[in-house]
Each structure stands twice: as C-alpha cells, then as structure tokens.
C-alpha positions as CSV (number, residue, x, y, z in Angstrom):
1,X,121.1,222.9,120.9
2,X,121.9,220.4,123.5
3,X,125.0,218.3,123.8
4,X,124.3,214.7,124.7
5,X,125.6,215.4,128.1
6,X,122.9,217.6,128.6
7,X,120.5,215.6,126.7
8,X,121.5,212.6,129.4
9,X,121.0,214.4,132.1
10,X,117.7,215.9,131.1
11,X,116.9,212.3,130.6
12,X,118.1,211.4,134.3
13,X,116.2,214.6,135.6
14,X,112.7,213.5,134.0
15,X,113.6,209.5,135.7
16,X,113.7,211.2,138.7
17,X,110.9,213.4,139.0
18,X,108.6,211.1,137.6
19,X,109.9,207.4,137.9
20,X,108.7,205.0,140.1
21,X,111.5,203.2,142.4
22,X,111.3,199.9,144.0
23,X,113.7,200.0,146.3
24,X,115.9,202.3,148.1
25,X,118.9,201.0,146.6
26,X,117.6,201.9,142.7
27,X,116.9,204.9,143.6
28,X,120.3,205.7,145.1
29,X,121.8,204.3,142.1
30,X,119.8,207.0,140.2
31,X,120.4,209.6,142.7
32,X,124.1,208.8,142.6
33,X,124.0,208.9,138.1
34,X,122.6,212.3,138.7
35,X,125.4,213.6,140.8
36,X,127.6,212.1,138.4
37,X,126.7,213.9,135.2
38,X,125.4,217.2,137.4
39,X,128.8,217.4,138.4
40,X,130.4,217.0,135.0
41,X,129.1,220.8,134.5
42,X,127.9,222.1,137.4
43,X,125.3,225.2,137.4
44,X,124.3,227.5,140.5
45,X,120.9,227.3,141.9
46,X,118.8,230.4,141.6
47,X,116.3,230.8,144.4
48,X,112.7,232.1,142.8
49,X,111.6,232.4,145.7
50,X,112.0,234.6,148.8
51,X,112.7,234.1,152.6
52,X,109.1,235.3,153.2
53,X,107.3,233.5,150.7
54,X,109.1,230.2,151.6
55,X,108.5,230.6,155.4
56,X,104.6,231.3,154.3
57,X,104.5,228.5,152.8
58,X,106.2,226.2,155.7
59,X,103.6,227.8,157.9
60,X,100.4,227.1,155.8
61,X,101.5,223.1,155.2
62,X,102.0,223.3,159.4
63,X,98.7,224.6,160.2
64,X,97.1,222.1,157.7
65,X,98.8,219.2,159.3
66,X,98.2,220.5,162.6
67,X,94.4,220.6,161.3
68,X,95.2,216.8,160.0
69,X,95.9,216.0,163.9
70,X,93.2,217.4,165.7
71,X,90.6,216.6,163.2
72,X,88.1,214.7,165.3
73,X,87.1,212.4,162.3
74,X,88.1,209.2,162.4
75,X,89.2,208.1,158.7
C-alpha cells in the first residue's frame, strides 16, 4: 500500500508526464514540487537499458534527422 507521500508524488509524476504547461515558470514550479517530495525518499535509478542499445538508438534518431535535412521536399 502506498503512503500519501508516495501517493503525492505519483500524483506529481503523472502532472508531469502528461500535463500541459503554459509557461516556463509553471513548469519549474512543478519541476521544483517534484524534487521536493523525490527528495523526501530518494530511490536509485536502474538503467534498463544498455550502453549499446542507447548509442543505437542515438544513431537511428541522427540518421532520421539528418534524412529530415536533406530531404529535398519542400513541406
């Protein structure tokens, strides 16, 4: 079961991932509530990915926005 804390923070994850801001400043504001209550109880972060798959995948968005570039359509 999860204490409110977590609860709250949950709540604060979910504003951030899917919320719309207005303006730089609400965001921060959220940013900075997040930081807050993440550092309340703190948790590692577990990579689930490795080296090689995350370098693959920094190479694939590069070669599609190089495509992006020198795509001779005019959008």
């Amino acid at each position: 079961m999860q204490t409110t804390s977590q609860c709250s923070i949950c709540e604060i994850v979910r504003r951030l991932r899917h919320e719309v801001f207005t303006s730089v400043a609400e965001l921060e504001e959220a940013i900075m509530l997040w930081a807050d209550h993440w550092n309340d109880d703190p948790k590692p972060f577990v990579w689930k990915a490795t080296a090689a798959d995350i370098i693959a995948k920094v190479q694939r968005g590069r070669a599609a926005l190089n495509r992006q570039i020198n795509s001779t359509t005019d959008h």
